[in-house]
N, C-alpha and C positions, 0 to 999 in steps of 0.2 A: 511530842505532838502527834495528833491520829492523822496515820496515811489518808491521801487526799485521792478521792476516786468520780471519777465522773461515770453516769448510768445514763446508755446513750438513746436508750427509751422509758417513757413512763411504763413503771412495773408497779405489780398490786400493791395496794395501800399499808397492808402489814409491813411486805419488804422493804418498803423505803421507809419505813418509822424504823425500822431494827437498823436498816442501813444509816441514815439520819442521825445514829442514837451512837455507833459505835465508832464511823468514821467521819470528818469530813468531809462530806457528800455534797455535790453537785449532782439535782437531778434534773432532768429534760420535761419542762411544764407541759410543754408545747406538744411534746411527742413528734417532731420533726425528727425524720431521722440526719444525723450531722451527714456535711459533706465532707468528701475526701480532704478537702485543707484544715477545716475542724476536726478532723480524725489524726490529720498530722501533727497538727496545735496538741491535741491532747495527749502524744505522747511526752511531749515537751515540758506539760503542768501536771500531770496528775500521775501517781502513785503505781494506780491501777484503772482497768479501761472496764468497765463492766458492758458487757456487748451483745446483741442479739443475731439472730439468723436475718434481719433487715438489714446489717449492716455487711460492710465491704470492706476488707482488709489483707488487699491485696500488698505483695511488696513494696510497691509505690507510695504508700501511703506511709510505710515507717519511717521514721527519721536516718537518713545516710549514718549519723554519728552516733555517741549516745543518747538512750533517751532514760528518761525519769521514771517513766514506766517499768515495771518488774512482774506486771503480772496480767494478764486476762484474762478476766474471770468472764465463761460463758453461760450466757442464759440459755439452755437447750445441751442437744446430745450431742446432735451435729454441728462438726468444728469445719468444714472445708470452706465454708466464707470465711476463713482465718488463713494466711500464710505461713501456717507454723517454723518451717523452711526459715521465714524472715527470723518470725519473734528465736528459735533458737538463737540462730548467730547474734542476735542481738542479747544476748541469757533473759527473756521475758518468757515469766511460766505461762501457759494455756494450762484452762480447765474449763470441764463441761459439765452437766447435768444429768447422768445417766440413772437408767432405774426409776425415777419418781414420776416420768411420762409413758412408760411401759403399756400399761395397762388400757389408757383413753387413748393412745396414739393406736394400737390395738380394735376399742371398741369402732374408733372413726374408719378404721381399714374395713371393718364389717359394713358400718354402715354405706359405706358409699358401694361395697360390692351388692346389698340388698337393693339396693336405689337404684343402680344400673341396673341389677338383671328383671327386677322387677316395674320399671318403668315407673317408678313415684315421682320423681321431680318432672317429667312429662305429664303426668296425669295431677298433680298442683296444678302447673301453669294452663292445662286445659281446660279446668274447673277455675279456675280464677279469672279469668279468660271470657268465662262465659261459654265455655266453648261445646261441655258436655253435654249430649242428647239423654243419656241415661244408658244402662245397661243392656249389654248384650253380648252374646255369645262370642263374640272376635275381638270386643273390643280391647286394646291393651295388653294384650294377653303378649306377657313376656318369660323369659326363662326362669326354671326351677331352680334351687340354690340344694335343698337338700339331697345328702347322695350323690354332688358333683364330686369332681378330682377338684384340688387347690393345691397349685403350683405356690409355693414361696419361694422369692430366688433373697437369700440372706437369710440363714435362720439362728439370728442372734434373739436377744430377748425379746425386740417387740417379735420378730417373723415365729417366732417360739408360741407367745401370746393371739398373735391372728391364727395362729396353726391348731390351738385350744380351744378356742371358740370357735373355730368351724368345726372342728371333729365332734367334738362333745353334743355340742348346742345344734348341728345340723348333720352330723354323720357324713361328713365329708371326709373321702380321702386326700389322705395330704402325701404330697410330693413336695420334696424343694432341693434344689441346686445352692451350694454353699463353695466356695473356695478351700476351708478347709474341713477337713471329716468332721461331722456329729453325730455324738452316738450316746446319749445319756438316757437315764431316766424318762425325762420328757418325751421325747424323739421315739421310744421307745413304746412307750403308755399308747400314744398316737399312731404306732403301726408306721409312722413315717419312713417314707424310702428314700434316700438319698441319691439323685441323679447324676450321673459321670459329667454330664453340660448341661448347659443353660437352656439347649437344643433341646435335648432332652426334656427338660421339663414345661415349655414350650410348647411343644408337641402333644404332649401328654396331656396337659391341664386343662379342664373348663374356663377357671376364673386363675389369673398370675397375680400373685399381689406382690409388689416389691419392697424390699424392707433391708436393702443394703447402703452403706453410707457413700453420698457426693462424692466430690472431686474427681482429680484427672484419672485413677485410678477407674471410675467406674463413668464416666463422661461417655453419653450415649449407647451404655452395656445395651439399652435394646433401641434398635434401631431400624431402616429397612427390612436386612435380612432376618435379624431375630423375629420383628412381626409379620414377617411370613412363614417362620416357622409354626406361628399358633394356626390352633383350630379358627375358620373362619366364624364360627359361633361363639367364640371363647372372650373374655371379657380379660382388661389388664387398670388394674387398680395399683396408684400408684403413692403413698402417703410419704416416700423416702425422700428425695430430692430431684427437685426439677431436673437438675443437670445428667440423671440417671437414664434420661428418656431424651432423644433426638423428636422435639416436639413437632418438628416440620414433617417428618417422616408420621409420627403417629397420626397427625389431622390425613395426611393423604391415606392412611390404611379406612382410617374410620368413615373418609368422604367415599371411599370404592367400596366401602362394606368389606374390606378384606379381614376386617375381626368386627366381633358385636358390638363392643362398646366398651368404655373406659368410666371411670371411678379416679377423679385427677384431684388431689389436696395443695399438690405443690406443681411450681412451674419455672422454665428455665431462666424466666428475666422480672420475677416479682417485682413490684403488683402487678405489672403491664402482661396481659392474658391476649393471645391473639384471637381477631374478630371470626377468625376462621373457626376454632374452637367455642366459642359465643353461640355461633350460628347452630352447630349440630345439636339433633336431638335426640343424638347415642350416645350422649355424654355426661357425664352428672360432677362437675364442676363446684370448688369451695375455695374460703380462701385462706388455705393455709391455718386450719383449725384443729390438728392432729391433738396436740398438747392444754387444747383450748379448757380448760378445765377449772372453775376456781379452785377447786382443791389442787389443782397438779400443778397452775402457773406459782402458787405459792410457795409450792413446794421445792420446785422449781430454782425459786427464787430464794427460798432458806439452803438449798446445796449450794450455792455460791457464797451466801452468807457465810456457811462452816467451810467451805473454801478459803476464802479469804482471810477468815479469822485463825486458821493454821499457817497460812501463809506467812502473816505479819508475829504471828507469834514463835516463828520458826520452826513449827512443827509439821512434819510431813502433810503434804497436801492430798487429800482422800482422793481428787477427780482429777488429778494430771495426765493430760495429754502429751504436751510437748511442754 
């Protein structure tokens, strides 16, 4: 019989024909994301949990005993919506998506620092608005991008990839703070200098872009005091995870002006964005479109494919997390 897998959001139309075709598939019409007792139920009927960054999978939600479930396969890179912790002791493999959203997770880090420093989503809405008188010498007139310092605090592949397209494409120096040493090639090409803290790079940078992975590990890494260590002119763009940023502390730096403004893709209690953030117009706000790519959700979508398909066939699984 083909393992039985439920996909707990609608995913692009190729992957679920492949999926469709090779397993027992249950997929999500609706696109409701399941609630926690349907996340419970599901480990109980299906094979494998196919899962996304919408979803929540916390302890709570595994089954006390055994479950039927043996594997979760993740849509994305980032696994900290997942209780890995759980699924071990329960022996359920995790896997993610790493490598195939590199690059657009990357371009979207850019864009949203170009948007902030240059004031484009303010000057839409002004123009849309009705609001524009026409040109003039003050008007808009926001910060330069090229020839700044770029703080990256994680310089794994994407902070590696945002660290390439500002060097090359805008002659930015790059700074980044990393937990462990890098020193290769890349890093190198780049002139990049590797910061002893977070502090440090902080201090230093124009624009911080962050590109380190969620969870408790990094839960509020910047927060009051780290955004008082930035330049009051310096912008912090963040595409990594909400839970990386102490969201309450950031509205109060950007309500006081104590930094210029933010570039936010992700947020700490998706979809729910607070009104307070809404309101500013230092901010340039998305939701959640790093990966948003047809090419790359696909792709995406076929590394789980060949996840799974070594899983059930017994052979080593390429994207194993836990």
């Amino acid at each position: 019989m083909k393992p039985r897998l439920i996909v707990t959001r609608r995913w692009p139309a190729p992957v679920e024909a492949i999926l469709a075709e090779r397993f027992d598939t249950t997929l999500n019409a609706s696109d409701t994301p399941l609630s926690p007792a349907a996340m419970t139920s599901a480990f109980a009927h299906f094979d494998a949990i196919l899962a996304t960054v919408s979803d929540r999978l916390p302890v709570a939600v595994f089954p006390k005993n055994t479950a039927r479930t043996r594997i979760i396969a993740n849509f994305g890179v980032g696994f900290s919506h997942i209780d890995v912790a759980a699924a071990r002791d329960r022996d359920i493999v995790v896997t993610n998506t790493p490598g195939v959203l590199t690059d657009c997770t990357a371009d979207l880090a850019l864009s949203l620092l170009l948007a902030v420093a240059r004031r484009t989503g303010e000057g839409e809405r002004q123009l849309r608005a009705g609001e524009w008188r026409g040109w003039s010498p003050t008007h808009m007139a926001g910060a330069k991008v090229s020839g700044k310092t770029l703080g990256i605090v994680g310089m794994g592949r994407i902070g590696k990839a945002t660290a390439r397209r500002a060097h090359f494409g805008f002659g930015m120096k790059i700074v980044f703070f990393n937990r462990s040493p890098v020193d290769d090639d890349e890093t190198r090409a780049m002139a990049a200098v590797q910061m002893p803290t977070l502090e440090d790079v902080l201090a230093t940078s124009d624009f911080v872009s962050l590109h380190c992975p969620g969870g408790a590990g990094n839960r509020h890494l910047i927060n009051a005091r780290s955004l008082r260590s930035m330049k009051s002119d310096a912008f912090l763009i963040n595409t990594a995870r909400g839970d990386v940023v102490d969201q309450d502390a950031l509205i109060g730096a950007l309500e006081r002006r104590e930094i210029a403004g933010a570039g936010l893709d992700v947020f700490a209690d998706e979809p729910a964005v607070p009104e307070a953030l809404k309101r500013l117009e230092n901010v340039v706000l998305l939701p959640h479109l790093g990966s948003a790519t047809e090419e790359t959700r696909v792709a995406m979508g076929m590394k789980v494919v060949e996840n799974l398909t070594a899983f059930f066939e017994g052979r080593p699984v390429p994207d194993r997390v836990a």
